[in-house]
C-alpha positions as CSV (number, residue, x, y, z in Angstrom):
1,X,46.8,-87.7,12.9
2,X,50.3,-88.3,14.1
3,X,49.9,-89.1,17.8
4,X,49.9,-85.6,19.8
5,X,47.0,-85.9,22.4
6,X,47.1,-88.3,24.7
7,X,44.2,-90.3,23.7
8,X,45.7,-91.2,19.8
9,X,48.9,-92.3,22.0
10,X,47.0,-94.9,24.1
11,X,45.3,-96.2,21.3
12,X,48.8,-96.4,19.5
13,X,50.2,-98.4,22.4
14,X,47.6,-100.7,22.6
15,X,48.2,-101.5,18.9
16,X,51.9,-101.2,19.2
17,X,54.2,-103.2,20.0
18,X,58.2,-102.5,20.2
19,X,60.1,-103.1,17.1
20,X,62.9,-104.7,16.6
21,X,80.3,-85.2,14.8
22,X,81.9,-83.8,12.7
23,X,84.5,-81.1,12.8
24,X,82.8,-77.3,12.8
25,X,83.7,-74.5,10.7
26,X,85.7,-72.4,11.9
27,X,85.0,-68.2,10.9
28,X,87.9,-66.1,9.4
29,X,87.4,-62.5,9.2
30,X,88.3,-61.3,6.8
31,X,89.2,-64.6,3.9
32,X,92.9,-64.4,3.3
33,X,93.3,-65.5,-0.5
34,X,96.7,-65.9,-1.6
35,X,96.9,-64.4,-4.8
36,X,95.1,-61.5,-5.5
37,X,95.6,-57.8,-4.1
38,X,94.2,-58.1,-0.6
39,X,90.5,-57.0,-0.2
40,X,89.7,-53.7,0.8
41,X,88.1,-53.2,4.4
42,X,84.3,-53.3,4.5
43,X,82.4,-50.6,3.5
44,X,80.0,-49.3,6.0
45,X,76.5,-50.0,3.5
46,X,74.6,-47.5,5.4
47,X,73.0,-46.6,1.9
48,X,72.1,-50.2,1.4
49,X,68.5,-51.4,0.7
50,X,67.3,-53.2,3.5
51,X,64.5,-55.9,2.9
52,X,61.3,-55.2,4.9
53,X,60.4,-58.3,6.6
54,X,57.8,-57.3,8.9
55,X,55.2,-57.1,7.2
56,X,53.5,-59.5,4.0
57,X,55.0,-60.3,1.5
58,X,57.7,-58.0,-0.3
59,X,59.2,-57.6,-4.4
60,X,61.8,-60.7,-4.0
61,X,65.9,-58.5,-4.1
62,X,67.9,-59.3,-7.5
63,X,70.8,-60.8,-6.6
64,X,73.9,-62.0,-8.7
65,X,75.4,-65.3,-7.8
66,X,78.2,-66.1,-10.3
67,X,79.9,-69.5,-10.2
68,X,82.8,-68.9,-7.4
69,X,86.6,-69.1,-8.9
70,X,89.6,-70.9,-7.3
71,X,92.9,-69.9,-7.5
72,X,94.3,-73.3,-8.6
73,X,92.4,-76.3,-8.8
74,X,93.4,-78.7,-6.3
75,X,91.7,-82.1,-6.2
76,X,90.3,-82.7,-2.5
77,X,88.9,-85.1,-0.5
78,X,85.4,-83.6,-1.4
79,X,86.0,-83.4,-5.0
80,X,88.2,-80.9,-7.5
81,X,88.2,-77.3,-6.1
82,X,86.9,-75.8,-8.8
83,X,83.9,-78.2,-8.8
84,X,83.2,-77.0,-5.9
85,X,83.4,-73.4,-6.4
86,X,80.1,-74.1,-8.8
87,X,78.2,-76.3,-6.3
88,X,78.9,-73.6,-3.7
89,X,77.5,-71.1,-5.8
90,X,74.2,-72.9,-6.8
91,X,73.8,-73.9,-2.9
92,X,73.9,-70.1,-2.1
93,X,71.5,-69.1,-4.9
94,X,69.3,-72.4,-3.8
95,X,69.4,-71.1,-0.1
96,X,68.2,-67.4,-1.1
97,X,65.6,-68.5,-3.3
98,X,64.3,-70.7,-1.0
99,X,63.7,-67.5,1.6
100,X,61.3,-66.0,-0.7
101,X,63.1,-63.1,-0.1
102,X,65.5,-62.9,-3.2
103,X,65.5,-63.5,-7.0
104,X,69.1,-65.6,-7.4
105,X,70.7,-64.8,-11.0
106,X,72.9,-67.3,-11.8
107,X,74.4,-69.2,-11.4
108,X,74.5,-70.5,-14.9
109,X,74.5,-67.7,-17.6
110,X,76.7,-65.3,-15.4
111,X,80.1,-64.2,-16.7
112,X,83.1,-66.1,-15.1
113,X,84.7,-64.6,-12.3
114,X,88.6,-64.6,-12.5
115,X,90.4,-65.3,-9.2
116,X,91.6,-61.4,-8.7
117,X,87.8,-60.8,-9.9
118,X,86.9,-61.5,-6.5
119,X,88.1,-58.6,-4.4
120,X,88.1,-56.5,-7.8
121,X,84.2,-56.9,-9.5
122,X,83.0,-56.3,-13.1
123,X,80.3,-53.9,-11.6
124,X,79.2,-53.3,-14.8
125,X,78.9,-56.6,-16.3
126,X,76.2,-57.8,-13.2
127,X,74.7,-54.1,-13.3
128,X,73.3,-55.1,-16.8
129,X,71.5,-57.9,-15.1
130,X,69.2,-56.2,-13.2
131,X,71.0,-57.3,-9.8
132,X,71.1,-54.9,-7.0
133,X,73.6,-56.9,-4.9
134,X,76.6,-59.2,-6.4
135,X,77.5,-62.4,-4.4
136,X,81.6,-63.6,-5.1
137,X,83.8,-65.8,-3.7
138,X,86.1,-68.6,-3.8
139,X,87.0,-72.1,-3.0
140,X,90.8,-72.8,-2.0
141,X,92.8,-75.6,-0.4
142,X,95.0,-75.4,2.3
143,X,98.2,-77.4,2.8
144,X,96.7,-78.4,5.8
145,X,93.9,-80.5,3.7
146,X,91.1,-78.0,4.9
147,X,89.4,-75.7,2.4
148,X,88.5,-72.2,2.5
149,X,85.3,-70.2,0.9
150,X,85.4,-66.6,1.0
151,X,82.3,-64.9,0.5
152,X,82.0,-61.3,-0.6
153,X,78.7,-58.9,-0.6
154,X,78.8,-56.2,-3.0
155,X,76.3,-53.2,-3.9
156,X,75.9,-52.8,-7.5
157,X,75.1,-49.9,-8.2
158,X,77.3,-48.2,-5.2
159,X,80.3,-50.2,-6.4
160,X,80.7,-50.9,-2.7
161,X,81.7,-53.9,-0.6
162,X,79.0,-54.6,2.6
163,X,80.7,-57.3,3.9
164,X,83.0,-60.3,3.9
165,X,83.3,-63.7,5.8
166,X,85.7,-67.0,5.2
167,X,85.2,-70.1,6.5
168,X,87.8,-72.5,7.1
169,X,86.8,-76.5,6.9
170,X,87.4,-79.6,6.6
171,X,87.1,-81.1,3.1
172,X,83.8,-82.9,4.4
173,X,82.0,-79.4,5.5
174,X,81.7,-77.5,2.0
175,X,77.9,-77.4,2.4
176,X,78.1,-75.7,5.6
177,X,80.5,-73.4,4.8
178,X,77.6,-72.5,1.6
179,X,75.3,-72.7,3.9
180,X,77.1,-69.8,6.2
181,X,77.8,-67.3,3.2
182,X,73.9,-67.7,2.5
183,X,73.7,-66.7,6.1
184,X,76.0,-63.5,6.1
185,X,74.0,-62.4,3.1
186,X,70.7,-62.9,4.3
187,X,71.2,-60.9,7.6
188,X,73.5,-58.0,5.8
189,X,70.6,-57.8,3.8
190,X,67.2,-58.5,5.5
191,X,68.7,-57.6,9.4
192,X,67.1,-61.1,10.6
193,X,69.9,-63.7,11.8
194,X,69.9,-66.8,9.1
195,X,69.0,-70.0,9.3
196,X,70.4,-71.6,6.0
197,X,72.8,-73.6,8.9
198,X,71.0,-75.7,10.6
199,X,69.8,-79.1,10.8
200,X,66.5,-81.4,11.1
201,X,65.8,-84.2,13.7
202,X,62.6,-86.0,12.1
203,X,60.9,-89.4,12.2
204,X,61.4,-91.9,9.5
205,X,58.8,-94.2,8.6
206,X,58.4,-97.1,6.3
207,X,56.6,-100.1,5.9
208,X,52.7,-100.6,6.3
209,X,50.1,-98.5,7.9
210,X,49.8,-101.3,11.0
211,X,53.8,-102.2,11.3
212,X,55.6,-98.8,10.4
213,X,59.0,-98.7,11.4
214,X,59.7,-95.3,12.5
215,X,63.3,-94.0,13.0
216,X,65.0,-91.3,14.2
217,X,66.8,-89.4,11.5
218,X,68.9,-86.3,11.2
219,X,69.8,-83.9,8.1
220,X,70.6,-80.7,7.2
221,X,68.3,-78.3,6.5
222,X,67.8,-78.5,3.1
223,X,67.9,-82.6,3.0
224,X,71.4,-83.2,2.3
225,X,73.3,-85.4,4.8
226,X,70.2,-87.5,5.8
227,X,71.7,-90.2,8.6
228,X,69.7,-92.6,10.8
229,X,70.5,-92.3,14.7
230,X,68.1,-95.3,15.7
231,X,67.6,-98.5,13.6
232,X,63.8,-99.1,14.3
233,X,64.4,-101.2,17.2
234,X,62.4,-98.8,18.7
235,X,59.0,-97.0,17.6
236,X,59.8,-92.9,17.7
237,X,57.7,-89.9,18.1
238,X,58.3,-86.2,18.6
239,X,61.7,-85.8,18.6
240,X,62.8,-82.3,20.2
241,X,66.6,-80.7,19.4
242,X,68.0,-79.2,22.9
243,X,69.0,-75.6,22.3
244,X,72.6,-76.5,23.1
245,X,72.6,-79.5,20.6
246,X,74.0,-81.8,22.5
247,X,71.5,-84.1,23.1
248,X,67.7,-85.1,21.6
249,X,65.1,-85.6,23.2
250,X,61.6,-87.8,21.8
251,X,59.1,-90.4,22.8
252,X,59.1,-94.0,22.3
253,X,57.4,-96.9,23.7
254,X,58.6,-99.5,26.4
255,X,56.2,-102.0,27.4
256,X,53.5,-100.8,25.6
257,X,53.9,-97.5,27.5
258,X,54.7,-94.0,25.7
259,X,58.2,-93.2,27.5
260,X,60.6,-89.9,27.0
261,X,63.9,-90.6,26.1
262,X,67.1,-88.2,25.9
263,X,69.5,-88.8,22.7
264,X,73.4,-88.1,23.3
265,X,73.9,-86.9,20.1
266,X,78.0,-87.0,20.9
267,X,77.8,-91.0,22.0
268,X,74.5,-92.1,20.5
269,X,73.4,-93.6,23.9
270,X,69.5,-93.2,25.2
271,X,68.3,-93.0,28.1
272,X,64.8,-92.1,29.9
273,X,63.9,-89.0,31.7
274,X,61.9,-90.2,34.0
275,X,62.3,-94.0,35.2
276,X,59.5,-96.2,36.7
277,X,56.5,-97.2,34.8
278,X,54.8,-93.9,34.3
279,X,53.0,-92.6,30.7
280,X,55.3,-89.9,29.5
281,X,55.4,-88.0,26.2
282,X,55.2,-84.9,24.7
283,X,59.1,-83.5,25.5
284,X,60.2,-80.3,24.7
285,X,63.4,-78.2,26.4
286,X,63.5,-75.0,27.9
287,X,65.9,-72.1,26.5
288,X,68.7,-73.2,28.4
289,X,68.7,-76.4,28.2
290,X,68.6,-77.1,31.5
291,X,65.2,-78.5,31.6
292,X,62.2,-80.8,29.5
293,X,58.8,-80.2,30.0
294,X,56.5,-83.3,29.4
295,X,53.5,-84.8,30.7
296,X,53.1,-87.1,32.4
297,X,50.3,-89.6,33.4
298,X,49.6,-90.2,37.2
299,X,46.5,-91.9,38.9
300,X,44.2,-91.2,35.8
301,X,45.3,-87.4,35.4
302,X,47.6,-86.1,33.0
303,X,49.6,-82.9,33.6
304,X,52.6,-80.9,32.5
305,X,55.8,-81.5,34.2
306,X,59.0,-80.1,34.3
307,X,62.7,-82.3,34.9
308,X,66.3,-81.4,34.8
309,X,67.6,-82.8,31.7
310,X,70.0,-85.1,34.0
311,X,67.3,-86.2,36.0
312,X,66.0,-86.2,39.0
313,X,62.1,-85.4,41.2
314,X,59.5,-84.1,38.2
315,X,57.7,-80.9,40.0
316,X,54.5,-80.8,38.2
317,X,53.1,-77.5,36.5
318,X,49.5,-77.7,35.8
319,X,46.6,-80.0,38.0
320,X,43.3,-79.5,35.9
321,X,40.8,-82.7,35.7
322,X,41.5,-82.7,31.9
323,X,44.5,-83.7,29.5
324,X,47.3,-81.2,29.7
325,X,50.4,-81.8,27.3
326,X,52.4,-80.6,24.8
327,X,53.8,-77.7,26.5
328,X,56.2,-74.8,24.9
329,X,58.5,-72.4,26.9
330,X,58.9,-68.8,25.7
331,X,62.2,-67.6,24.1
332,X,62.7,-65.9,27.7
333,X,61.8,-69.3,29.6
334,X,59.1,-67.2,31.7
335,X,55.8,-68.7,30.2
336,X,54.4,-71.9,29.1
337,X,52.5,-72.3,25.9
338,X,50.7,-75.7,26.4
339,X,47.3,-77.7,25.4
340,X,44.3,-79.1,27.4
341,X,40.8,-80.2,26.6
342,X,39.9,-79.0,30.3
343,X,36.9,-77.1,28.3
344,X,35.9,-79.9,26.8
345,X,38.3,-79.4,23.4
346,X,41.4,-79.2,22.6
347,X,42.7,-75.8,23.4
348,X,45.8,-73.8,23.4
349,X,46.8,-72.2,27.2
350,X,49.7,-70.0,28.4
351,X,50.7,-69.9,32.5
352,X,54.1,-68.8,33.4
353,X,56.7,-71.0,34.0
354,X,56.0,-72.3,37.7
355,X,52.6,-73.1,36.3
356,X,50.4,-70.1,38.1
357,X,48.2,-67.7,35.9
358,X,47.1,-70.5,33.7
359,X,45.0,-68.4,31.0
360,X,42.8,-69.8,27.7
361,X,44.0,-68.0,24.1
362,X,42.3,-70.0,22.0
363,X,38.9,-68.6,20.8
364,X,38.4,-69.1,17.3
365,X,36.5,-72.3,17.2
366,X,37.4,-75.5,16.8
367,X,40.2,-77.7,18.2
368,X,43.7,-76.3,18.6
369,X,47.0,-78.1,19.5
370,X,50.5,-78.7,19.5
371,X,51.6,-75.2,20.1
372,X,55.3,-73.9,19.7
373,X,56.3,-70.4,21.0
374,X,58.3,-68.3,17.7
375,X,62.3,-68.0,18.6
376,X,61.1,-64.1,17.9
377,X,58.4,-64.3,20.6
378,X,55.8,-62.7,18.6
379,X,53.8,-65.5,17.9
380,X,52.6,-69.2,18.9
381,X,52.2,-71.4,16.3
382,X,49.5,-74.4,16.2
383,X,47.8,-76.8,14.3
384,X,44.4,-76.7,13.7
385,X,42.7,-79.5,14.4
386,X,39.3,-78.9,11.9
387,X,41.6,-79.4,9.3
388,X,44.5,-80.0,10.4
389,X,46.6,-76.3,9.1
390,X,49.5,-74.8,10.6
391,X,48.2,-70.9,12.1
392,X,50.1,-68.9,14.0
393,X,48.7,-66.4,16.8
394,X,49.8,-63.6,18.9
395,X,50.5,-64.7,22.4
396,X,47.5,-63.4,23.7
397,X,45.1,-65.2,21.3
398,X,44.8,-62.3,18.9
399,X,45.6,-61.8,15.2
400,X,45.1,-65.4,14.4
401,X,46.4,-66.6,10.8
402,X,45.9,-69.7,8.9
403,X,49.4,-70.7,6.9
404,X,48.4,-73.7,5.1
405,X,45.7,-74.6,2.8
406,X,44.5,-78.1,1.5
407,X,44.6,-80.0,5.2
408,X,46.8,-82.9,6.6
409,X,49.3,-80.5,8.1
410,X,50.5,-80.5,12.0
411,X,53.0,-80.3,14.2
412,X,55.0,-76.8,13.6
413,X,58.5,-76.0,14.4
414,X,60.2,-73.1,14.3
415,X,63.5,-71.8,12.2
416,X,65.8,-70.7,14.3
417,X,65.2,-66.9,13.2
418,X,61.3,-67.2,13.4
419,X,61.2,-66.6,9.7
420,X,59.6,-70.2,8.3
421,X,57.6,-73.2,9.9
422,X,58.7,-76.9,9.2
423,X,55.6,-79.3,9.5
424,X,54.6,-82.9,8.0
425,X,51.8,-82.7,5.4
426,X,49.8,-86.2,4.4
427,X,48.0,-88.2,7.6
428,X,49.4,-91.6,6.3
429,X,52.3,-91.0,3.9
430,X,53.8,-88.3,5.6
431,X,55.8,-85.5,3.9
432,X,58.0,-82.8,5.1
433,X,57.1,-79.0,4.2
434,X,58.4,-75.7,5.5
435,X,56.0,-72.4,5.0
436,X,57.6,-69.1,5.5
437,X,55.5,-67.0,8.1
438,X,55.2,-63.7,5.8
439,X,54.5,-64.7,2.6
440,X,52.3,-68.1,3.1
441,X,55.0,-69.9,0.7
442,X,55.4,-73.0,1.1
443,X,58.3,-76.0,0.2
444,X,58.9,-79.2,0.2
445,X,62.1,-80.6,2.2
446,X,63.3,-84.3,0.4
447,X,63.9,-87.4,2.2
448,X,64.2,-91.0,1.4
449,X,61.2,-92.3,2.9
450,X,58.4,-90.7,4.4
451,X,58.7,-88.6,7.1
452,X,56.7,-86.9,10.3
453,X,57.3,-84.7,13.3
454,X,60.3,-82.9,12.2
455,X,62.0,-79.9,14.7
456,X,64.0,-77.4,13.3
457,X,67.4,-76.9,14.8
458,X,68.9,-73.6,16.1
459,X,72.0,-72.5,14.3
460,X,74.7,-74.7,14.0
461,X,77.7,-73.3,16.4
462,X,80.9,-72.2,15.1
């Protein structure tokens, strides 16, 4: 287990000791190429299939995802344009597979897409496939040195366009802008928000089972642009993104002593929350940012707390003889989701947020932990501790699902849409896996070394 109840941190620390942005996309409604006729306004769709996603799991949409043209190919400081127009492509067909909620065609075996193609589709050439919708677009370079991708949603069969969206870059933010024209497709066609554009803070580990050097790391979604933020000086655990993404927050250890520390993402400075000597650990921010619940160790008892992120007098939230921690705010910031062996196991709790009407939800036997309210706020997800699976549960305790099978899974964090789970698999050489809430499908997410504790990023902003 990875170190979320108090008593696995205290034997940690006794063991441990301490070891040695970019430019965003910008939106352009609608993409401007400068060659062929200019597109037609957006059609209204209302005919359009809509994917159910409430319920289990749904026939995956056919959708056509052709290898995107450019209008002349311009070599760039992230490679030839019309390289890139492919690698946008299969990014886009990678991301909508991944969802579980599409069947990608192409983009290999599709028929090329001339520039004027774009705005002007071969409907019948991608009706013989099978596709429902039709995914175009392009790659161009700016005299400027930025890029844009355009990205186009057509129904097939209506011969209609649903929607457009450009994104205008610099030469080092392709992926995102892919990422992004995944996104507009996804909620055009599914009516969830995406969450193909985000990114995933996570601990790095290497070395042997008694001296792991554990780092904080950051990437994107999908594992590409994996950067270290800490260099193992220190030994890192549950690392939390604020909703605002300006700052990280996670546990370390000073002096032997588990200690919450906040991450400047913009300076790469660290700081702790709370100072003195106290046992802290088990972070997590509230909706707006403005605050980080943690527990806290005082005089033998251990209770949530709540902080400003800046700092200042922690005004603690629960005061029960047992182990309170790992506490989770609602999407509305009025209740607490949180953890406490008060009945003599580890069970999962909700009280609102200034800590009255403390109520047990847990029932279904066994031990239950690290709980994380859904971005929806339908559901609470949790590891079990029998087995250690990912489940989610209804806020009230009811309708309890188990997502995982095969054990060594824990600590659940939300996409930013509610739609899928990231969590580490394996107790000693830990892996990163995402499961999709509906469906019970379940991926693995790459890194270099092993990983644990990931948290899943809201949406990256414009």
């Amino acid at each position: 287990m990875r170190g979320f109840d108090l008593r696995k941190y205290l034997v940690f620390a006794a063991l441990c000791t301490l070891v040695a942005g970019p430019a965003l996309a910008q939106s352009a409604q609608p993409p401007a190429p400068t060659q062929p006729p200019a597109p037609g306004q957006p059609q209204s769709g209302d005919d359009q299939l809509v994917v159910d996603v409430s319920g289990g799991r749904r026939a995956a949409l056919p959708i056509a995802v052709p290898y995107m043209p450019t209008p002349a190919a311009t070599d760039t400081a992230a490679g030839n344009t019309g390289a890139l127009g492919r690698q946008v492509a299969e990014i886009v067909a990678t991301d909508l597979r991944n969802s579980e909620l599409f069947t990608p065609i192409g983009p290999s075996g599709l028929p090329n897409v001339s520039f004027p193609q774009v705005t002007a589709p071969d409907f019948g050439a991608f009706a013989s496939t099978g596709a429902q919708n039709l995914v175009q677009g392009f790659v161009q370079a700016n005299g400027n040195g930025t890029l844009t991708v355009g990205c186009y949603v057509y129904d097939v069969a209506a011969h209609a366009e649903l929607t457009r969206q450009g994104y205008v870059v610099q030469p080092r933010d392709w992926r995102r802008a892919a990422h992004r024209c995944a996104d507009t497709i996804f909620s055009r066609l599914t009516g969830e928000g995406g969450y193909f554009d985000t990114r995933v803070v996570y601990v790095s580990e290497t070395g042997p089972a008694r001296h792991r050097i554990k780092r904080l790391a950051i990437m994107d979604y999908d594992g590409a642009n994996h950067r270290f933020l800490t260099n193992g000086q220190w030994t890192v655990l549950t690392p939390r993104f604020a909703p605002n993404q300006q700052t990280i927050t996670f546990m370390t250890f000073e002096n032997e002593r588990p200690r919450v520390m906040v991450y400047e993402l913009d300076s790469g400075r660290a700081r702790p929350l709370v100072p003195g000597n106290y046992m802290t650990f088990a972070p997590r921010y509230s909706p707006d940012s403005r605050y980080i619940i943690f527990s806290m160790a005082v005089n033998g008892n251990t209770d949530v707390y709540r902080i400003p992120v800046g700092g200042g007098t922690p005004q603690r939230l629960t005061n029960s003889p047992g182990i309170d921690t790992g506490g989770s705010y609602s999407p509305d910031g009025s209740r607490i989701a949180f953890e406490s062996d008060r009945s003599g196991t580890q069970q999962i709790y909700v009280m609102d947020a200034d800590g009255s009407n403390q109520r047990r939800i847990s029932f279904g036997g066994g031990g239950y932990a690290t709980p994380v309210w859904s971005p929806r706020g339908d559901l609470i997800a949790f590891t079990k501790t029998g087995g250690f699976q990912i489940g989610v549960m209804t806020p009230s305790g009811g309708s309890e699902r188990i997502l995982t099978s095969g054990g060594g899974a824990e600590g659940p964090s939300w996409a930013p849409n509610g739609r899928a789970i990231i969590f580490t698999r394996g107790l000693s050489q830990g892996q990163l896996w995402y499961v999709d809430v509906a469906s019970g499908a379940t991926r693995r997410v790459p890194t270099p070394l092993d990983g644990s504790d990931p948290a899943w990023s809201p949406l990256r902003p414009d």
